[in-house]
C-alpha positions in Angstrom: -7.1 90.5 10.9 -4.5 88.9 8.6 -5.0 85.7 10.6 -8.5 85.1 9.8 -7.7 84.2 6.6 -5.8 80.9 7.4 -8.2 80.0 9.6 -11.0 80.5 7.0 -8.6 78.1 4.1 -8.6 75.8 7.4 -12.5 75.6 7.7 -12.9 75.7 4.2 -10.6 72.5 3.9 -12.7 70.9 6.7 -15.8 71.1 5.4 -14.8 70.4 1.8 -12.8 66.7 3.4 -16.4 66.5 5.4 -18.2 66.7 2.3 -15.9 64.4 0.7 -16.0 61.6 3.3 -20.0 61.6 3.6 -20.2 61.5 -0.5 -17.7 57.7 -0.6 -19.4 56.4 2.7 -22.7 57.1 0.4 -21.3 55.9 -2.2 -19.8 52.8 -0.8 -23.2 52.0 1.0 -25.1 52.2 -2.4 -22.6 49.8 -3.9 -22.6 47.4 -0.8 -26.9 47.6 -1.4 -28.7 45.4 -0.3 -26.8 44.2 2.4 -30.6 42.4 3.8 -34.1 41.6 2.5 -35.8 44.3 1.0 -39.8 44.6 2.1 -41.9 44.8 -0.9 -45.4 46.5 0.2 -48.6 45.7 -1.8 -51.6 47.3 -2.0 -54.0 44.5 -2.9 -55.0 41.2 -0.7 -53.4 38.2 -1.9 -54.6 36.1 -4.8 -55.4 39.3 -6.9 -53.7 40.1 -9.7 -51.5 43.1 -8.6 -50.3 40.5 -5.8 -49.1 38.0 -8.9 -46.9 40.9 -10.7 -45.6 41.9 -6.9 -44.7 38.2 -6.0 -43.5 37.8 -9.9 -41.3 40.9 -10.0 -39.9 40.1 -6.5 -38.8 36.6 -7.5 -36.9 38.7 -10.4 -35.3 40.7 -8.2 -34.2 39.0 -5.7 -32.3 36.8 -7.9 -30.5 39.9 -9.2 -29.8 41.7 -6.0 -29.0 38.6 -3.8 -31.4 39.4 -1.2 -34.7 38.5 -0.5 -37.9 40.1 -1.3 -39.8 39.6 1.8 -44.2 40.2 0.0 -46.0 42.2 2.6 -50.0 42.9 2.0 -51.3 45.8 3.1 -54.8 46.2 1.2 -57.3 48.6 2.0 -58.8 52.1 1.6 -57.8 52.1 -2.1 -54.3 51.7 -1.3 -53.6 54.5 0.6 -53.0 52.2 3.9 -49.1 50.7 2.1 -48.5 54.1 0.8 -48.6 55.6 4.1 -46.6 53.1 5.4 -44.5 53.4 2.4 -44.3 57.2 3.5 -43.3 57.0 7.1 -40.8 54.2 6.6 -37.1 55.0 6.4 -35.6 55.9 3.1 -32.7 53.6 2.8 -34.3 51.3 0.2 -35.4 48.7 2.3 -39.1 49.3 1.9 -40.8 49.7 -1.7 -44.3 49.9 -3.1 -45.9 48.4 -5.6 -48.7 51.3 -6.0 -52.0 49.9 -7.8 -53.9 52.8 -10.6 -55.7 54.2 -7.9 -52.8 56.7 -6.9 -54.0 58.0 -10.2 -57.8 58.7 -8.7 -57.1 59.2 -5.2 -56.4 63.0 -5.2 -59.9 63.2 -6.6 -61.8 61.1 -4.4 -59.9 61.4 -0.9 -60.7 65.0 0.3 -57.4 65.1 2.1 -54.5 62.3 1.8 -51.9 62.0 4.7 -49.7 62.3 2.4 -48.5 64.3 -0.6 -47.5 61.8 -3.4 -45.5 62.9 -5.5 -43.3 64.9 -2.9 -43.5 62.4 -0.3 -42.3 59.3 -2.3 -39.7 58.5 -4.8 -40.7 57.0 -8.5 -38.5 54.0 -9.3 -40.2 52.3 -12.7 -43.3 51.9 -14.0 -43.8 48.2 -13.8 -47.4 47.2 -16.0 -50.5 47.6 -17.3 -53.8 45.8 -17.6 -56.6 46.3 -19.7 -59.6 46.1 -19.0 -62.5 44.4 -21.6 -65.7 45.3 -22.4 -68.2 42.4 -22.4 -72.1 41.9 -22.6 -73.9 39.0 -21.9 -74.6 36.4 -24.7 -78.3 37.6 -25.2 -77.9 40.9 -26.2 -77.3 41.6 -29.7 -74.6 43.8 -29.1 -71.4 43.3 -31.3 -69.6 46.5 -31.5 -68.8 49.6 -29.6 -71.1 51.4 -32.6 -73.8 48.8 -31.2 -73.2 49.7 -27.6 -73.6 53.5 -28.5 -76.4 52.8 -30.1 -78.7 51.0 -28.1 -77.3 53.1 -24.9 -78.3 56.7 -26.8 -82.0 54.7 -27.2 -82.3 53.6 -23.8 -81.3 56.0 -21.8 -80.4 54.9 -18.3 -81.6 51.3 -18.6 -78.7 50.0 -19.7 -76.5 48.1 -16.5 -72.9 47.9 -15.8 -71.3 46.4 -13.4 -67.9 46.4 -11.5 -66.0 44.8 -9.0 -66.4 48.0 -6.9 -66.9 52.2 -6.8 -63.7 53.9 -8.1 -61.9 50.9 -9.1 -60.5 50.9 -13.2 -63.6 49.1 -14.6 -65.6 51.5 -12.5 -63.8 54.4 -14.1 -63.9 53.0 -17.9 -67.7 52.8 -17.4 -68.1 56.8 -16.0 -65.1 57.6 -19.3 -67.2 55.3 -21.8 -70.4 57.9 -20.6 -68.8 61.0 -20.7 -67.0 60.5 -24.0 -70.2 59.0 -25.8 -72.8 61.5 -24.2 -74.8 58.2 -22.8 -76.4 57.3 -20.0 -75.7 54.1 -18.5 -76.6 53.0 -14.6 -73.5 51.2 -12.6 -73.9 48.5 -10.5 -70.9 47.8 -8.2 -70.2 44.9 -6.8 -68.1 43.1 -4.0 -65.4 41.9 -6.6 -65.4 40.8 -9.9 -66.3 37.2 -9.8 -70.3 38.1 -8.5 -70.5 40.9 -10.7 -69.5 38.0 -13.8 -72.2 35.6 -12.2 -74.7 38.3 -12.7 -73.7 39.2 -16.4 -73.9 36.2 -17.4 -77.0 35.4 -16.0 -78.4 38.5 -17.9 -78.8 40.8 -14.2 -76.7 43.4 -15.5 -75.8 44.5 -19.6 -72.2 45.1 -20.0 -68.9 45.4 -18.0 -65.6 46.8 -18.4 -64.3 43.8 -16.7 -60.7 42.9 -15.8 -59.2 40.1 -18.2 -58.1 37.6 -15.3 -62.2 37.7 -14.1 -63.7 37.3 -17.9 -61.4 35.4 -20.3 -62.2 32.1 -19.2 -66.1 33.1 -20.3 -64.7 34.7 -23.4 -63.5 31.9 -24.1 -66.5 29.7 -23.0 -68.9 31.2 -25.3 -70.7 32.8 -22.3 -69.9 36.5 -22.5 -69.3 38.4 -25.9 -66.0 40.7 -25.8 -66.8 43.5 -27.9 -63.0 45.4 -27.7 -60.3 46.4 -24.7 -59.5 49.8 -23.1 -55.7 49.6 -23.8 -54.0 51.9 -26.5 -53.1 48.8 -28.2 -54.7 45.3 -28.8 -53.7 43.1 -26.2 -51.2 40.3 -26.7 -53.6 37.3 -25.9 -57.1 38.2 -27.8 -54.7 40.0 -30.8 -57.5 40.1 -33.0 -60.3 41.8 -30.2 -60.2 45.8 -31.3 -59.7 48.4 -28.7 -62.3 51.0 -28.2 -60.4 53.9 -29.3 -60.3 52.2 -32.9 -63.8 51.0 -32.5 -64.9 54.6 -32.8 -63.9 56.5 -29.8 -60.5 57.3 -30.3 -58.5 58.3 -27.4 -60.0 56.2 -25.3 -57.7 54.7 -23.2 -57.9 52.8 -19.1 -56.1 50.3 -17.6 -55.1 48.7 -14.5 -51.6 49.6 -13.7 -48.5 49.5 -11.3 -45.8 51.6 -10.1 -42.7 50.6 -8.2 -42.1 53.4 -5.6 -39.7 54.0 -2.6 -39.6 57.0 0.4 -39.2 60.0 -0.7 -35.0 60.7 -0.5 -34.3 57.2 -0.8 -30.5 57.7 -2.2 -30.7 58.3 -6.1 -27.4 55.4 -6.6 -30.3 53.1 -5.2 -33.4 54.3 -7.2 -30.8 53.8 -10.1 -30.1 50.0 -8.8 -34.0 49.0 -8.4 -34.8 50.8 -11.7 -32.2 49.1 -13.7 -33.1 45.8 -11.9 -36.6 45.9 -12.6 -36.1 46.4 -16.2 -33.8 43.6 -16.5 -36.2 41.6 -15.3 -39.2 43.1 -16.7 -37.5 42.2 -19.9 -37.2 38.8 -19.6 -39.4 36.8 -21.9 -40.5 34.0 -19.1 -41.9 37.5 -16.9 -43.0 38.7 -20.2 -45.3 35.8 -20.7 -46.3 35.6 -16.9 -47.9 38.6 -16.7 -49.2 38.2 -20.3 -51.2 35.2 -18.9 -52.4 37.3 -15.9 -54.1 39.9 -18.0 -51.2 42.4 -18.3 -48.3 43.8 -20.0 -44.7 44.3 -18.8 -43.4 47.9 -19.2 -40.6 49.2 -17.3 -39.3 53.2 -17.4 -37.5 55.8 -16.1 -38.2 57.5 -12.8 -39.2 60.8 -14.9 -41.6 59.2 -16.9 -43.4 56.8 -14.1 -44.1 60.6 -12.2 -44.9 61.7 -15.8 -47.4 59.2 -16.3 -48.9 59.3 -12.9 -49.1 63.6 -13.1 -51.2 62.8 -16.5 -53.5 59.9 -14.7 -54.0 62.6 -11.7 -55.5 65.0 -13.7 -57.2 63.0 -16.5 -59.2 61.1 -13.4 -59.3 64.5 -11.7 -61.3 65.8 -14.7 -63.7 62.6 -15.0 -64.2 62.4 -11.0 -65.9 66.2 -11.4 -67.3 65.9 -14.7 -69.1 62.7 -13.5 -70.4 64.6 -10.2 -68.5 62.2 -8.2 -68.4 63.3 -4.2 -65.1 62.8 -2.4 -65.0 60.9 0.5 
């Protein structure tokens, strides 16, 4: 049998030169990336503000990977439409996702996903986040969260707040405002923010946890009060509006956020190229300031920490969805 132990060096060397030849062509087709345009898949219709940072962040990067970003809106069912086609698409980096905050509630509202998220897609950054801002109309003489508290303990389930629709993040700030207070307050969803604004200010509804982009220019008006946001921290444009959790309700916290997201075993030397791409141009001051005048805040991160984050949103939501008897769909 002395001869079966060439043959096994032989094999052995094979597979080793096999191993070694698949690792450079991998490694020279990650360097030679993008080698065409790169479809960016978005969640939202067009016009809304997750479809600005998309079209924003892909003007970024297509300027730093000399390729086009080719914007492709795939809205519906709470975003789970682009991230099953995000899923089933090939994993060679040629298709991302821009996933909106609901991949933070869906698990808790979908009874079963086609999908699993965070095995079936890869994180790449975690690319912003929007407050939202609590508002009331002019005549009701609330000023402060301590005000809101107040008259909501006294009126139990008279008090109205309305949203741009069910599960969306002013949605959710409403059912977290509730549980952490111990109030009682009825929501009124609407078919997108603008309507549910009309109604506010026309004294319909009491209060909503509105998006920036929808109230500001009221804020500003003089016809709706802004009482505080639901960041951690203030927000760049109002600096001197409080958020809740320092207005008495500390840890507090919902926002309107976005992931960048590829297939799952999309090559790591290309999750490494889009994540150091999109901070680069995350970091720019002229992006900075875009997104700061649509409501939000640039952010950028590891891969770890966007799954980290969007583990933590899965079961803080998770917790609210079943605390607030909400039925899954």
């Amino acid at each position: 049998m002395a001869w079966a132990y060439p043959v096994a060096r032989t094999l052995m060397a094979l597979a080793l030169a096999l191993l070694s030849i698949t690792a450079a062509t991998a490694a020279q087709s990650a360097r030679a990336y993008p080698e065409r345009p790169i479809r960016l898949l978005i969640a939202q219709a067009p016009g809304g503000n997750a479809d600005i940072i998309a079209r924003a962040l892909a003007d970024g990067l297509a300027e730093r990977l000399g390729q086009s970003i080719v914007a492709d809106n795939r809205p519906g069912a709470s975003g789970i439409i682009a991230t099953e086609t995000t899923v089933r698409a090939a994993p060679d980096g040629y298709t991302i996702l821009l996933v909106p905050s609901s991949f933070g509630v869906n698990p808790a509202v979908t009874r079963k996903l086609p999908y699993d998220q965070l095995r079936d897609l890869t994180p790449i950054t975690l690319v912003a986040s929007a407050p939202n801002v609590l508002v009331v109309g002019p005549a009701l003489p609330i000023k402060s969260v301590a005000d809101l508290v107040k008259a909501a303990k006294a009126n139990p389930g008279k008090l109205t707040y309305g949203s741009s629709g069910n599960l969306g993040s002013p949605h959710l700030a409403g059912e977290l405002f509730e549980l952490m207070t111990g109030t009682d307050m009825v929501h009124v969803p609407y078919k997108g923010a603008a309507t549910a604004m009309v109604d506010l200010i026309g004294g319909r509804i009491s209060l909503s946890f509105a998006s920036l982009p929808s109230a500001i220019s009221h804020i500003r008006g003089g016809r709706l009060t802004a009482i505080a946001v639901t960041s951690e921290k203030r927000f760049p444009l109002m600096p001197d509006l409080p958020t809740v959790s320092e207005s008495g309700l500390p840890g507090f916290e919902t926002t309107a956020w976005q992931g960048l997201v590829a297939p799952a075993k999309t090559p790591p030397a290309v999750i490494k190229r889009l994540n150091a791409e999109s901070i680069h141009v995350l970091n720019q001051p002229l992006m900075r300031e875009r997104l700061t005048q649509n409501g939000a805040v640039a952010v950028g991160s590891t891969p770890e920490e966007l799954w980290a984050f969007a583990r933590a949103q899965i079961e803080k939501w998770g917790k609210v969805v079943k605390a607030a008897g909400i039925t899954p769909n």
